[in-house]
N, C-alpha and C positions, 0 to 999 in steps of 0.2 A: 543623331538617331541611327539605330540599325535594323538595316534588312532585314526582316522578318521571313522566313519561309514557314511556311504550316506545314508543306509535304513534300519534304525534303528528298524524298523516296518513291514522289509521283503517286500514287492511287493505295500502295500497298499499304500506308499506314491507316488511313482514314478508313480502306474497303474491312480492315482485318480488325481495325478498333469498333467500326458497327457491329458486325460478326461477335463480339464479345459482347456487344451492349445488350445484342439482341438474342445470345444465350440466355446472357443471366437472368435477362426477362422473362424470356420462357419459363424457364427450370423456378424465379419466384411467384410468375403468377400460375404457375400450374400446382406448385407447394402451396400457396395460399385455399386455391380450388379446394385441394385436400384438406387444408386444416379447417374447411368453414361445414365440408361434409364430413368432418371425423364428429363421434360423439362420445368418447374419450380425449379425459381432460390431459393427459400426457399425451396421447397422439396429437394433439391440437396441438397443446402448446410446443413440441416436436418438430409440424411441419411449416408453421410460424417461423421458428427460429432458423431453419433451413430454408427458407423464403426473404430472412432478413440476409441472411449470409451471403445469397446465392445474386440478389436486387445488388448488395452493396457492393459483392467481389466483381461481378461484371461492370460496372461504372465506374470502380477506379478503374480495373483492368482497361477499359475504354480509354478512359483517362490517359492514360501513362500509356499506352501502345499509341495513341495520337502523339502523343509529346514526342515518342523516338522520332518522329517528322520534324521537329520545332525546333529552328537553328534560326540563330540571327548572327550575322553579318560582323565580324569584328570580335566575339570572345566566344569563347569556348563556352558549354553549360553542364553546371552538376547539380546537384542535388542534397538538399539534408536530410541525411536519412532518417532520424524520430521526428519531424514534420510531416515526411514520405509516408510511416508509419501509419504516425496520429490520422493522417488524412483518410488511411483505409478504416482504423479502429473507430473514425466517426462516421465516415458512410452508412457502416456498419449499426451501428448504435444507433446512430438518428434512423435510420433505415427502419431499422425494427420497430422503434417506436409507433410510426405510423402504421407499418401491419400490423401491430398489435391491436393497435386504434381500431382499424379495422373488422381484426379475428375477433377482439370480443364487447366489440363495442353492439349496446342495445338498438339505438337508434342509426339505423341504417345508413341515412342521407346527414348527419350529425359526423359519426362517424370516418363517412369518408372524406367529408370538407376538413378534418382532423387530421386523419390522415392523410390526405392528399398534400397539405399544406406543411406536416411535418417532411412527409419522406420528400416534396422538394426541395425544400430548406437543407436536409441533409445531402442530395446531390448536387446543391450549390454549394455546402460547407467545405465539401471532399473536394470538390473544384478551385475552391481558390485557398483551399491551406494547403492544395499540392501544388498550386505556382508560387505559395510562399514558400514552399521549400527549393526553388530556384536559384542559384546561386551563379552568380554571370559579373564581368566587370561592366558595371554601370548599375543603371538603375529601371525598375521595373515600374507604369505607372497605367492608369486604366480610365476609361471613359465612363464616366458615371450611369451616362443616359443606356447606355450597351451593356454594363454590367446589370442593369435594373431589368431589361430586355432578356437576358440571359434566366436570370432567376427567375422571373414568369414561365418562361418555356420552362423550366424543372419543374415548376408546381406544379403547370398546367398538364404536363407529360406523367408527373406521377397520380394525379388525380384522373385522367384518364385510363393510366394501368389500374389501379384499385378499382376503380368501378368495372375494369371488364373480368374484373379476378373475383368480383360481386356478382356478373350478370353474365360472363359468359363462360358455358362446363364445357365446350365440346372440344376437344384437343386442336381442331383444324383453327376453331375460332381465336384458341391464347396463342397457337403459333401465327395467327396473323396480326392479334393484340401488341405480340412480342415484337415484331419486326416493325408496326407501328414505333412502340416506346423504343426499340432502338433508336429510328431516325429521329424521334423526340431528342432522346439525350443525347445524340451525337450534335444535331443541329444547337443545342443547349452549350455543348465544350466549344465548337467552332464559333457561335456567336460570343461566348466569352472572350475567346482568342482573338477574337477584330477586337475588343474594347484592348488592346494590349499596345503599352508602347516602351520602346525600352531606347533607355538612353546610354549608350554605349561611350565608357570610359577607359581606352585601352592601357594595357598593365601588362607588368610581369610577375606580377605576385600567381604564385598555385593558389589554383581559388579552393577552398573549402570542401568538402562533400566528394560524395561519390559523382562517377559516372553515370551517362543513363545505362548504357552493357555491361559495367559493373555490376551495378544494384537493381536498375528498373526491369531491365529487360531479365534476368533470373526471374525477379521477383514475378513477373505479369505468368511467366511460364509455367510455375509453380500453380498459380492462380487459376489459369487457364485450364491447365491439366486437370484441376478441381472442379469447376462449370462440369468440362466434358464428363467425367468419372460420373459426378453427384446426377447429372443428365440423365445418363444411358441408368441409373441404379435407378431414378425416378421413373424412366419410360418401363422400366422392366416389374417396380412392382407395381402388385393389382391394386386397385382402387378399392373406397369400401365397399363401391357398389358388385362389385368383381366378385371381392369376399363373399359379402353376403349370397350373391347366387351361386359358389362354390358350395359355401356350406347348405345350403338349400338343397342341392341335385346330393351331396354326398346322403342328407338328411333321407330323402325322398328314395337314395338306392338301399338303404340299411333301412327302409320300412319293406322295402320290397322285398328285401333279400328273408326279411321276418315274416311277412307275410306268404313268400312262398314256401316257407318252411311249414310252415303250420297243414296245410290240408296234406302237404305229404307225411306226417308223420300220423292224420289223423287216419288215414288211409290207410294205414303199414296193417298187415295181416301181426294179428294176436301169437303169442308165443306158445307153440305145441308143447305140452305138457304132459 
């Protein structure tokens, strides 16, 4: 059997992988807020799909910045990279599905047991097709009763994000929703990683795949860069409630500006003739 270390790197991987988790949460349940108060069917289905995007990129990103901690004792670790992939493109997909479930589902409390139970099924998907993409000499193997443990916590974590993307509007309340479902999903990748055992068969063969600084760590940067960017573009635009009292006050100055027009013109002295 080999040594297992989960944080190889001491605090930085685990503190900077919550930190992701609990972007993308943000940035999706504050996208869902808006897609459930749009009343345009392209803006809906818009900040839905930015909400699926934004849930799945920060959890694999979580994912895989945890992993650059994950060394065991005896072989080296890579990576295959269309697993690596597949893993984020179904986050992603199963992800959506459940906010969709959500954004336009009729029955409120129907809906989010739907969606709750999708979108945790797909942060458990993206969890263990990205340790199938591990590539190590020996063999990787898991505790049943732990792995069962793990996937609870993802339903249960995504079913309580949806519901506060359903019942809470006020910014201060999704950025404390978010930091919640961060330590959800993080507590989610770490108890998966206790069901983990690996049976270390040392070798000289170059193992297969990439590296994690080859490929992961690019990749997570990339990713990252996107949270923040899609973040600050979200905190910045106005909401519809914003709009609408924009367009109200311009409404209300262009009555005014007509109505003062009016008694001065009705007032104007007659033209001498």
């Amino acid at each position: 059997m080999g040594h297992l270390d989960h944080a190889a790197y001491g605090w930085l991987t685990p503190a900077l992988s919550y930190v992701m988790a609990s972007i993308g949460a943000a940035l999706g349940l504050r996208c869902t807020v808006r897609a459930l108060a749009a009343t345009n069917g392209a803006s809906r289905r818009n900040w839905l799909l930015t909400a699926a995007s934004a849930i799945g990129t920060g959890i694999w990103t979580m994912h895989f910045v945890a992993m650059l901690g994950f060394h065991v004792t005896g072989t080296e670790i890579h990576y295959n990279v269309p697993l690596t992939i597949l893993s984020l493109l179904v986050a992603m997909i199963v992800v959506g599905a459940g906010v969709f479930a959500v954004g336009y589902g009729k029955d409120r409390g129907r809906a989010l047991v739907l969606g709750g139970l999708t979108t945790g099924l797909g942060v458990a998907s993206m969890h263990y097709l990205g340790m199938a993409a591990l590539r190590l000499h020996g063999s990787v193997s898991y505790e049943p009763l732990t792995v069962g443990l793990s996937i609870a916590i993802a339903v249960v974590a995504a079913t309580a994000a949806l519901w506060a993307a359903l019942n809470i509007k006020s910014p201060l309340a999704v950025a404390v929703a978010s930091l919640v479902m961060g330590a959800a999903v993080s507590s989610m990748h770490y108890t998966g990683m206790l069901a983990v055992a690996v049976n270390v068969v040392p070798s000289d063969e170059a193992l297969p795949g990439a590296t994690a600084m080859q490929f992961i760590f690019p990749l997570a940067v990339g990713l990252g860069s996107y949270l923040f960017i899609t973040s600050a573009f979200v905190a910045l635009s106005p909401t519809a409630d914003e709009r609408a009292a924009s367009a109200a006050a311009s409404a209300d100055r262009r009555l005014g500006e007509r109505g003062g027009a009016g008694p001065a013109t009705a007032s104007a002295p007659a033209p001498i003739r």
